[in-house]
C-alpha positions as CSV (number, residue, x, y, z in Angstrom):
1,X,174.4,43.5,86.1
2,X,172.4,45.6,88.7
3,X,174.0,48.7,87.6
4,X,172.1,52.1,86.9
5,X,170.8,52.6,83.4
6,X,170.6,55.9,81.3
7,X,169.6,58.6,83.0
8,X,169.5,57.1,86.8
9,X,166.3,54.8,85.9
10,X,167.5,51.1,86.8
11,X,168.5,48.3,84.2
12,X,165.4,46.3,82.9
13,X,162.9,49.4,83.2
14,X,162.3,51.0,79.7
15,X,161.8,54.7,79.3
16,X,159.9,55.5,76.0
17,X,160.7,59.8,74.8
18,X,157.8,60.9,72.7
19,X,159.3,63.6,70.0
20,X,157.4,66.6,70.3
21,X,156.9,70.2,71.9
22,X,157.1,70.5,75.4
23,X,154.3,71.1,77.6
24,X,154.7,73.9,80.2
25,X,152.7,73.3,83.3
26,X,149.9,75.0,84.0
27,X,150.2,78.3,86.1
28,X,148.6,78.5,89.2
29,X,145.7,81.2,89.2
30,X,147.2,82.9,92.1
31,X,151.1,83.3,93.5
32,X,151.5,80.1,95.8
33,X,150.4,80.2,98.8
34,X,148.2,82.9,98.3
35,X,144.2,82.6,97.6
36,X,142.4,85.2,95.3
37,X,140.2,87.3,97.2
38,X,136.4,85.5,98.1
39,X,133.4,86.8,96.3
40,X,132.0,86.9,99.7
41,X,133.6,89.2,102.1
42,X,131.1,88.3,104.9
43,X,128.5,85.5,104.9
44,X,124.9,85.4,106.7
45,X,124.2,83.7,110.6
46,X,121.3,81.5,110.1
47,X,119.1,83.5,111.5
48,X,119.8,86.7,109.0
49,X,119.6,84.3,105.9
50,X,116.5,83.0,107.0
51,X,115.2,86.9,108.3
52,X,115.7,87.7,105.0
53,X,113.7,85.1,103.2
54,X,111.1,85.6,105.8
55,X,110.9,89.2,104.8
56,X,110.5,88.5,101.0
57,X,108.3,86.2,101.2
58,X,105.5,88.7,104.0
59,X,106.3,91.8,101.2
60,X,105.4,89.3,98.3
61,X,102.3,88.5,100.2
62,X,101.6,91.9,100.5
63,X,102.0,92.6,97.1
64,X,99.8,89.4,95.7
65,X,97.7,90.7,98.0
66,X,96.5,93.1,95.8
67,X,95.1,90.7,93.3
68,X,93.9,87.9,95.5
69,X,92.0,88.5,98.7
70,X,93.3,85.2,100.6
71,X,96.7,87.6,101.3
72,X,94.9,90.5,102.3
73,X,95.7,91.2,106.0
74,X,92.3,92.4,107.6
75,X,94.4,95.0,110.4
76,X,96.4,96.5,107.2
77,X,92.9,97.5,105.5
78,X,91.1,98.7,109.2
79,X,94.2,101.0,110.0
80,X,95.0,102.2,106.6
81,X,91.8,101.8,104.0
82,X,93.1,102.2,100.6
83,X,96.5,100.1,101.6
84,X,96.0,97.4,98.6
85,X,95.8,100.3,96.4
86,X,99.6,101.8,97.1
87,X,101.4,98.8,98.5
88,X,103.3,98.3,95.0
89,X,105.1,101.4,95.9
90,X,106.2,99.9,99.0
91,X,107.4,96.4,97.7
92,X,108.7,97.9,94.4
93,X,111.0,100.4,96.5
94,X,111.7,97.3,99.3
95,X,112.1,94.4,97.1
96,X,115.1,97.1,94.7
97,X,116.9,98.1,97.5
98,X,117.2,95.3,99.3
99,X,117.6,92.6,96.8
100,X,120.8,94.8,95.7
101,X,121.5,95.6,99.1
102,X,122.0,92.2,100.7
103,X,124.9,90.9,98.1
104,X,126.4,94.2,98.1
105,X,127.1,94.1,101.9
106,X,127.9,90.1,101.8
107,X,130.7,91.4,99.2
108,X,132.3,93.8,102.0
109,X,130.0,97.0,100.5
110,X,129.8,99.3,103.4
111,X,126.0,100.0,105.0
112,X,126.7,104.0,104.0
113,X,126.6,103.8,100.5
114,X,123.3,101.8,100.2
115,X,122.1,105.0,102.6
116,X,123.2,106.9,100.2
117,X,121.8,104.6,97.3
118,X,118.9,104.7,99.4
119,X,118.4,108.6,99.3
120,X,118.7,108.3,95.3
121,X,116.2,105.5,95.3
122,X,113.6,107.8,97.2
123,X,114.6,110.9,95.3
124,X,113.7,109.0,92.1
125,X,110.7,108.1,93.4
126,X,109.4,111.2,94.9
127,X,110.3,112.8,91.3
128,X,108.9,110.3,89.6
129,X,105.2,109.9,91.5
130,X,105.4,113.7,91.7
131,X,106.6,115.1,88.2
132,X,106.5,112.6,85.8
133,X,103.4,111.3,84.8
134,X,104.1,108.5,82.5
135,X,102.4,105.1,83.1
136,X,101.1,107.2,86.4
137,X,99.6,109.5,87.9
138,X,100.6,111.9,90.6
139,X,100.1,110.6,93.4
140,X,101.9,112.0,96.8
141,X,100.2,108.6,98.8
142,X,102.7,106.5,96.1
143,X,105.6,108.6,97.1
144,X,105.0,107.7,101.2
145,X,104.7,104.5,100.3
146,X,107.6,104.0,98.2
147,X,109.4,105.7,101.1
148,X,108.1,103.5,103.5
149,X,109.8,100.5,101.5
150,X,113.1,102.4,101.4
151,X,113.4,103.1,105.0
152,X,112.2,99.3,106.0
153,X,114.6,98.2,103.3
154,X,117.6,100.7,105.2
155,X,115.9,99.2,108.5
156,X,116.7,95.4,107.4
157,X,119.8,96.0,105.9
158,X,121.2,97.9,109.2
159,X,120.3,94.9,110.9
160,X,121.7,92.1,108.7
161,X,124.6,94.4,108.5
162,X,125.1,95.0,112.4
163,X,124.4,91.8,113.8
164,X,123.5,89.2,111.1
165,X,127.2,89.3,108.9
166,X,130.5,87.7,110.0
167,X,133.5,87.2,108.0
168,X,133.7,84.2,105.6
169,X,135.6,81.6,106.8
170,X,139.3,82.0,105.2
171,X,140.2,79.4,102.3
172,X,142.6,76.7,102.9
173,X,145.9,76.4,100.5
């Protein structure tokens, strides 16, 4: 009485069909053996992701600094007297481009384009501290700072980008 049952499944095993639809399987996000493309082109060394942070955090000292005197940096005010009066300009325009900057290039963006976003970030704000007085007033000191921020930003970004990037890791199937 060993003999095979219905459908291959051995005597004295019971099989129980449910009536119903069928359920398809569910399809794979991607063709089989092939990962979708990583949010993150290129990740940060250690170093860079921690250059980074370093960098926001001495710009947002420099900006508190205008409130609170325990962050104002005594050399700053000697070499450049009304500093504390302009250094929004500088974080604003630092703290926009590169807090844009560093994802875009982490998501394969190429370095030329933020250039070029950084020109139209400076053009703005020459325009802006120049022609159009609303909330401000002209003020051509602004406009150096703000440019100041940009070209730091650029400077930072050139270096995270040239030496501080690798490729992400590739997924496993």
């Amino acid at each position: 009485m060993g003999g095979a049952g219905v459908a291959g499944v051995p005597r004295g095993r019971s099989t129980v069909e449910v009536p119903g639809p069928t359920v398809a399987a569910p399809r794979p996000a991607t063709m089989p053996g092939h990962l979708p493309p990583p949010a993150l082109r290129r990740v940060p060394l250690p170093w860079a992701a921690l250059g980074y942070l370093a960098m926001l955090v001495a710009v947002m000292a420099l900006f508190m600094g205008r409130k609170w005197e325990t962050f104002h940096a005594a050399t700053l005010v000697a070499l450049f007297p009304g500093f504390y009066s302009h250094v929004s300009n500088l974080c604003i325009a630092y703290l926009l481009y590169t807090g844009i900057g560093y994802p875009f290039l982490m998501a394969g963006g190429r370095l030329r384009v933020l250039a070029w976003g950084g020109l139209g970030l400076v053009a703005a704000n020459l325009a802006y501290e120049s022609f159009i007085p609303v909330l401000n007033t002209r003020d051509p000191i602004d406009a150096a700072y703000g440019v100041a921020g940009t070209a730091t930003g650029l400077l930072v970004l050139w270096v995270l980008d040239r030496w501080g990037l690798v490729p992400a890791p590739a997924g496993e199937d």
